[in-house]
C-alpha positions as CSV (number, residue, x, y, z in Angstrom):
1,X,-22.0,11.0,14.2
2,X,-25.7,10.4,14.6
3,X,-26.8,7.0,15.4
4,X,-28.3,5.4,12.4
5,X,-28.4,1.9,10.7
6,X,-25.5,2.6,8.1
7,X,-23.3,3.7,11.1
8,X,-24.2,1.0,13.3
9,X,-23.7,-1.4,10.4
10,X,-20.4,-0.3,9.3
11,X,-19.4,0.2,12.9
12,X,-20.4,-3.7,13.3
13,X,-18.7,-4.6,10.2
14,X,-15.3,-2.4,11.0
15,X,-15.1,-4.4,14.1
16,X,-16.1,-8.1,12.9
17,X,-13.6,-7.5,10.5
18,X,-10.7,-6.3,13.0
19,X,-11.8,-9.6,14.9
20,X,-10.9,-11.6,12.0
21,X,-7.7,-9.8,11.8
22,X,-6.9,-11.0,14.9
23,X,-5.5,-13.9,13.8
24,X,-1.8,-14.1,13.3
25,X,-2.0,-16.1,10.0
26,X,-4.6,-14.5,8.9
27,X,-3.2,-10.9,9.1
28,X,0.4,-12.4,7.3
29,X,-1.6,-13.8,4.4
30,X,-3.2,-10.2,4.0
31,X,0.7,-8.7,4.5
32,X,2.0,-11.1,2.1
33,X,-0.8,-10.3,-0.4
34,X,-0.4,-6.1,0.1
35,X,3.1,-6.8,-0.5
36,X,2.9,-8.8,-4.0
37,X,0.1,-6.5,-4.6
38,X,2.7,-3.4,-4.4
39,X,4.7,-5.3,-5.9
40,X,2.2,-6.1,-9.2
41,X,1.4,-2.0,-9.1
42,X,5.0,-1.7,-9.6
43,X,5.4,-4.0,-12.5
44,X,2.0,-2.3,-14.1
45,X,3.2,1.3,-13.3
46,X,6.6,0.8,-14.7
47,X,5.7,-0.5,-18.1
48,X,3.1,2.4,-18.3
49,X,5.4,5.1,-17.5
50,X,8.1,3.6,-20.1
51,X,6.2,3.4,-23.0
52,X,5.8,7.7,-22.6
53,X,8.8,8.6,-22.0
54,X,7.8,12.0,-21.5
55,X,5.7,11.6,-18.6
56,X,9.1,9.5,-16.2
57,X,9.7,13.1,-14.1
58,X,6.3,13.5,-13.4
59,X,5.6,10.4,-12.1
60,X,8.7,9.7,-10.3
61,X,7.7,13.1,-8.4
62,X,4.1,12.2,-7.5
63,X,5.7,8.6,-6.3
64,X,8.7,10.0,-4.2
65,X,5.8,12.2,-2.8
66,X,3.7,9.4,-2.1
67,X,5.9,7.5,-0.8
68,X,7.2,9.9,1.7
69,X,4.0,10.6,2.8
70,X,3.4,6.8,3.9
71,X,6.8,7.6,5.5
72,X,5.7,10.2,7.1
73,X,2.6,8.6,8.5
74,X,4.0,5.4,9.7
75,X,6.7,7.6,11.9
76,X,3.7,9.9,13.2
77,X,0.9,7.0,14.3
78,X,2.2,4.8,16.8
79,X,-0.8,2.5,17.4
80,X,-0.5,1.6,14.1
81,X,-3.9,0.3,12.3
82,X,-4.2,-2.3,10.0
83,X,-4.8,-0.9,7.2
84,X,-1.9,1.9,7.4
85,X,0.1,-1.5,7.8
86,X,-1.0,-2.9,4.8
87,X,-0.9,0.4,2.7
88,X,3.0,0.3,4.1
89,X,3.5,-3.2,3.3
90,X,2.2,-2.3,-0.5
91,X,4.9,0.5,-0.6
92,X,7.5,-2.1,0.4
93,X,6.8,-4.4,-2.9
94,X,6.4,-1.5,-5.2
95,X,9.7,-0.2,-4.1
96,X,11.5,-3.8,-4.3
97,X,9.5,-4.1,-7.7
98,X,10.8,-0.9,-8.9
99,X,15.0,-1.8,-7.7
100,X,14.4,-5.1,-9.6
101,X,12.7,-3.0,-12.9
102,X,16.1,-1.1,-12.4
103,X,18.3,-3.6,-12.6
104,X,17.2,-5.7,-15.5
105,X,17.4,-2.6,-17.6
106,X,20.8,-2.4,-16.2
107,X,20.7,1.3,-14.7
């Protein structure tokens, strides 16, 4: 990349902000608040996709997709950044979300 202003400010910015990830608390709170965050997505996307009932296959597909390609990259990066963390931490509470949608409608 050439060296201009925006590149030296988002480099600056990209590693400030890894520097305040450095914290240990700091980086649970942002966990904890991916994971609820999946988790609300869940909640959202479920009550979406029931009220059509004609769209359930196609989304379940596009998720099961989805979600094996976060598989996928978590199993192929082993320095594992942040935000590949957090984006796996979000699948987590979307997928609990979804077991718990599940079983208060008793399927």
């Amino acid at each position: 990349m050439q060296d201009t202003r925006l590149t030296r400010i988002l480099e600056s910015s990209a590693d400030r902000l890894g520097a305040w990830f450095s914290n240990p608390w700091r980086k649970l709170s942002a966990q904890i608040i991916s994971l609820l965050g999946g988790f609300f997505i869940g909640s959202a996307l479920a009550a979406i996709a029931g009220q059509a009932a004609v769209w359930d296959t196609q989304v379940a597909a596009i998720l099961v997709a989805l979600i094996e390609l976060i598989n996928w990259l978590m199993a192929k990066t082993k320095p594992r950044p942040l935000g590949l963390e957090l984006i796996n931490y979000a699948k987590i509470g979307f997928i609990y979300c979804l077991f718990l949608e599940a079983f208060k409608l008793g399927s």
